[in-house]
N, C-alpha and C positions, 0 to 999 in steps of 0.2 A: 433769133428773137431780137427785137428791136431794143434797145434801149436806153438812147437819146439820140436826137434830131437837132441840126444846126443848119439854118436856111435864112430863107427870106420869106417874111410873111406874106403869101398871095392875098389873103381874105379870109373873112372871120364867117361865121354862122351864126344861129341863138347860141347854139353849146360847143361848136367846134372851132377851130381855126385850122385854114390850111397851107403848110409849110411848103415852103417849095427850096427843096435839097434837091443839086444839082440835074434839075430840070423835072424833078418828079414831083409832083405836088401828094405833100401826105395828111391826110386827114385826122386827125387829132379832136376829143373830147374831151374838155376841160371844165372845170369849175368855174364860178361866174368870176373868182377873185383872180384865176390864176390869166382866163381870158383879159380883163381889164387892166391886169400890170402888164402884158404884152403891148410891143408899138404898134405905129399904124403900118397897113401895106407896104412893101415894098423896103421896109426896115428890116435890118439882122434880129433874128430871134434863137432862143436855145428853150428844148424843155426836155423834161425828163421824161421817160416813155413805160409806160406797162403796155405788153402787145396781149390782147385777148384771143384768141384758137377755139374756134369752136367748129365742127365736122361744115358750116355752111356759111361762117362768119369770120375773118377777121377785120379787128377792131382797136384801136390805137388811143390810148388813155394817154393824155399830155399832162404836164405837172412843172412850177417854177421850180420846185427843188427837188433831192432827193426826199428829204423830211416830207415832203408834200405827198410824195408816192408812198413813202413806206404807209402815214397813213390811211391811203385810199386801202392799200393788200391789209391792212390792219381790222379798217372797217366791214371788207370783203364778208372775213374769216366768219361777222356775226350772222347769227340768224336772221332770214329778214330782211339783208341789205343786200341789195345788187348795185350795180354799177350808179343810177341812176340816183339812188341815194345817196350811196355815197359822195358824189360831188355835190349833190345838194349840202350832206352838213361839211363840206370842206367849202362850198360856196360864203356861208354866213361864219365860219369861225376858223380862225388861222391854227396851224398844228399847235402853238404854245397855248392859245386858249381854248382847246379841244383836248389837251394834255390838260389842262387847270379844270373844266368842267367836269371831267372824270375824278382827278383827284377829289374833287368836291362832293362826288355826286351829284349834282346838281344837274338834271335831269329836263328841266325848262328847259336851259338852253339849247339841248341837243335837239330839244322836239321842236326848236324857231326853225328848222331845216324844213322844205316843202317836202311830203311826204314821208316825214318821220313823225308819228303820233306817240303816244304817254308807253304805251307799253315798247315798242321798239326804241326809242331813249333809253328805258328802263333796261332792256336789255344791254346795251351798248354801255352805261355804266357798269353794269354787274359783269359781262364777260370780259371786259378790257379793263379793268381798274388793276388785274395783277400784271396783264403786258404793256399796260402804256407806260409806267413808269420808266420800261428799259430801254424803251423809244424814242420819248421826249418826256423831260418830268415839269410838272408842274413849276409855273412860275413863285417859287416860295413867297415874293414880296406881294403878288396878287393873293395868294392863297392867305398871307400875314391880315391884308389889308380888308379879305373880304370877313371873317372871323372878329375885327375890330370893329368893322362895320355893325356885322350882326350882335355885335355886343356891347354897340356905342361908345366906344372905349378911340377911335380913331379921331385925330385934330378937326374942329370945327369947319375950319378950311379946303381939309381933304375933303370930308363927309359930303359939304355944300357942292363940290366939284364936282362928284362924283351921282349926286343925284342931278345936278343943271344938265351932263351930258347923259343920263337915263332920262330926264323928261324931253332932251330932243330926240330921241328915238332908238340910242343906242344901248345894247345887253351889258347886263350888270355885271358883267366877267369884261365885255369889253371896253365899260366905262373906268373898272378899278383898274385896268392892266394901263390903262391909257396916264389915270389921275399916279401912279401908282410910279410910271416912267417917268411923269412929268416931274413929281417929288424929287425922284435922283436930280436929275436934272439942275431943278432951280433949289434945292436944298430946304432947309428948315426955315420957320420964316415966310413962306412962299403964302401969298395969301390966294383969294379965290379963286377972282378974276387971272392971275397971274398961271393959276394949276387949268383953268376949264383952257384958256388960251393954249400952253404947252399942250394938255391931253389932247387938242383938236388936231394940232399938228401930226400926234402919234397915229391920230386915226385916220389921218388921211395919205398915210404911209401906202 
């Protein structure tokens, strides 16, 4: 079984990119996020590999990390989710805030994934809420800050940061984890303008 690849990127697809390890070019499926942090052609690339087997199929799942894979075998396990899903919700949300949205329950999030609707999120909160924790746990200062949120209790300044990057279009797991980093960051004090600035940075990590 395969399980990491170190080459040079030949070319990308919609979902795949294909690696070229010492002359062989390999075909890889990846999520939209893990595709866009790889270079362009002809650059060095590494990814981690789940090999799929099936009696008329093999199929080569790519990933930036391990943490990124264990996810994908994690989301596998649910009811409902094949392959295809899978990287959809590793496409829209990074394992720390796929770890945070479970801890949460919060169930919106998961269904922002392209073919995951109300009841298959639903699921994926209820069966992985007891293994995601030993996987990746929640980020406690997102998880502090979304609770402060929902109970108005969080500084004028965060709160304001953290809705300016939800009305540009970004998920409220991903806006608090962002306002949330930027806080450490620039400390107490930090006013609006100074938190939506730092959070933008984070998100374009």
């Amino acid at each position: 079984m395969i399980g990491k690849l170190k080459g040079i990127v030949d070319s990308y697809g919609d979902d795949y990119v294909i690696l070229d390890v010492g002359g062989v070019g390999y075909q890889a499926y990846c999520s939209t996020r893990t595709l866009q942090a790889l270079p362009q052609p002809g650059e060095a690339a590494q990814l981690a590999i789940e090999t799929y087997v099936r009696e008329d199929l093999i199929r080569l799942y790519g990933f930036g990390s391990d943490v990124e894979r264990e996810w994908f075998r994690l989301l596998m396990t649910v009811q409902g989710i094949g392959s295809k899903v899978a990287l959809a919700i590793l496409s829209v949300l990074r394992p720390t805030e796929l770890a945070t949205a479970i801890a949460l329950q919060d169930k919106a999030q998961i269904a922002r994934a392209p073919g995951v609707g109300p009841k298959v999120a639903a699921r994926v909160v209820a069966e992985l809420r007891d293994k995601a924790p030993a996987l990746s746990s929640a980020d406690p200062a997102v998880a502090s800050l979304q609770s402060d949120l929902a109970d108005r209790r969080a500084p004028q300044p965060v709160a304001d940061a953290v809705s300016a990057l939800t009305n540009l279009g970004y998920a409220q797991i991903q806006a608090s984890a962002a306002v949330a980093a930027a806080s450490r960051s620039a400390g107490e004090g930090a006013t609006t303008e100074m938190l939506i600035r730092l959070g933008l940075k984070e998100l374009a990590r």
